[in-house]
C-alpha positions in Angstrom: 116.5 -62.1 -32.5 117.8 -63.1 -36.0 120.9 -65.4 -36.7 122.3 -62.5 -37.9 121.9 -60.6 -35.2 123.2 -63.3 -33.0 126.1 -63.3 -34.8 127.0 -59.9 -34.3 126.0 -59.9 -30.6 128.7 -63.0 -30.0 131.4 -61.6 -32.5 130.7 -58.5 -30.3 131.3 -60.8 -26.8 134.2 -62.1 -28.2 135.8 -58.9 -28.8 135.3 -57.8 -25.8 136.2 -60.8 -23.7 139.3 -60.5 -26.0 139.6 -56.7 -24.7 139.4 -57.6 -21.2 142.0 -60.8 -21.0 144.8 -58.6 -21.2 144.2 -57.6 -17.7 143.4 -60.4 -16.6 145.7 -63.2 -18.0 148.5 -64.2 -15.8 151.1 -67.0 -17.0 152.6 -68.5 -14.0 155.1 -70.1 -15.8 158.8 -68.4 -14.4 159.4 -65.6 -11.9 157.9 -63.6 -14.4 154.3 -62.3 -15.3 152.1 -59.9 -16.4 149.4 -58.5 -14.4 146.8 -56.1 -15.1 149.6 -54.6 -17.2 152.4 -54.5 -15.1 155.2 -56.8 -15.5 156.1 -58.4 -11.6 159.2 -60.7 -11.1 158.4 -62.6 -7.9 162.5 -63.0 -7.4 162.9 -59.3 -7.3 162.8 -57.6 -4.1 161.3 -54.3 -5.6 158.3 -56.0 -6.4 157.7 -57.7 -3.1 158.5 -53.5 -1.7 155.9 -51.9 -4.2 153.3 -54.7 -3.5 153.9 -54.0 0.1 153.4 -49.9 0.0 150.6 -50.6 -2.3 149.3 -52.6 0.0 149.9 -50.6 3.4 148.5 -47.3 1.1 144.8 -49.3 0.3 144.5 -50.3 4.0 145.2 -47.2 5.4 142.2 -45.9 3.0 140.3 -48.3 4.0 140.5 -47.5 7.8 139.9 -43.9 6.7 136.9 -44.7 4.6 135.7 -47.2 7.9 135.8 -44.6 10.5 134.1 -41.6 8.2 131.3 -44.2 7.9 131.6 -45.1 11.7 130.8 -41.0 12.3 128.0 -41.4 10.3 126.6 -44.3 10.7 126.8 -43.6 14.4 125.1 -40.2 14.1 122.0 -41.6 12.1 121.6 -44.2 14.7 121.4 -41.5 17.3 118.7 -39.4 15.0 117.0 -42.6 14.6 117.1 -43.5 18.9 115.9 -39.9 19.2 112.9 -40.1 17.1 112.2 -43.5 18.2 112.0 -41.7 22.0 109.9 -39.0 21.3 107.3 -40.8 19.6 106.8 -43.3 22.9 104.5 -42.2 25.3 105.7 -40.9 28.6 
């Protein structure tokens, strides 16, 4: 790779780390921040609420998501204990 090239592959980082630090830089300094382009006040009771329901909403999915996967999960290893079975000699 040439110096030039190198050039534009960091100018090209850069930009892009650039890109992705303003979802990602949090200043801690007050009651007051941005995150991932929201603005939060940790003295506001509406931001403690909405983190809450956001919160209680991705758990909720993820108990969904756990027990689709139980169903199958379970059902393959039945297949699987059912093949295992008929290939054992009597």
């Amino acid at each position: 790779m040439s110096e030039e090239q190198q050039d534009l592959s960091g100018a090209r980082y850069e930009q892009a780390s650039l890109r992705n630090s303003r979802f990602h830089r949090v200043d801690l300094s007050g009651s007051q921040f941005r995150f991932v382009g929201v603005s939060l006040d940790t003295e506001n009771h509406m931001s403690w609420l909405v983190s809450a329901a956001v919160l209680a909403v991705g758990l909720v999915g993820l108990e969904f998501a756990r027990r689709a996967f139980i169903r199958v999960w379970s059902r393959a290893q039945e297949e699987i204990e059912a093949e295992i079975k008929q290939r054992e000699p009597a």
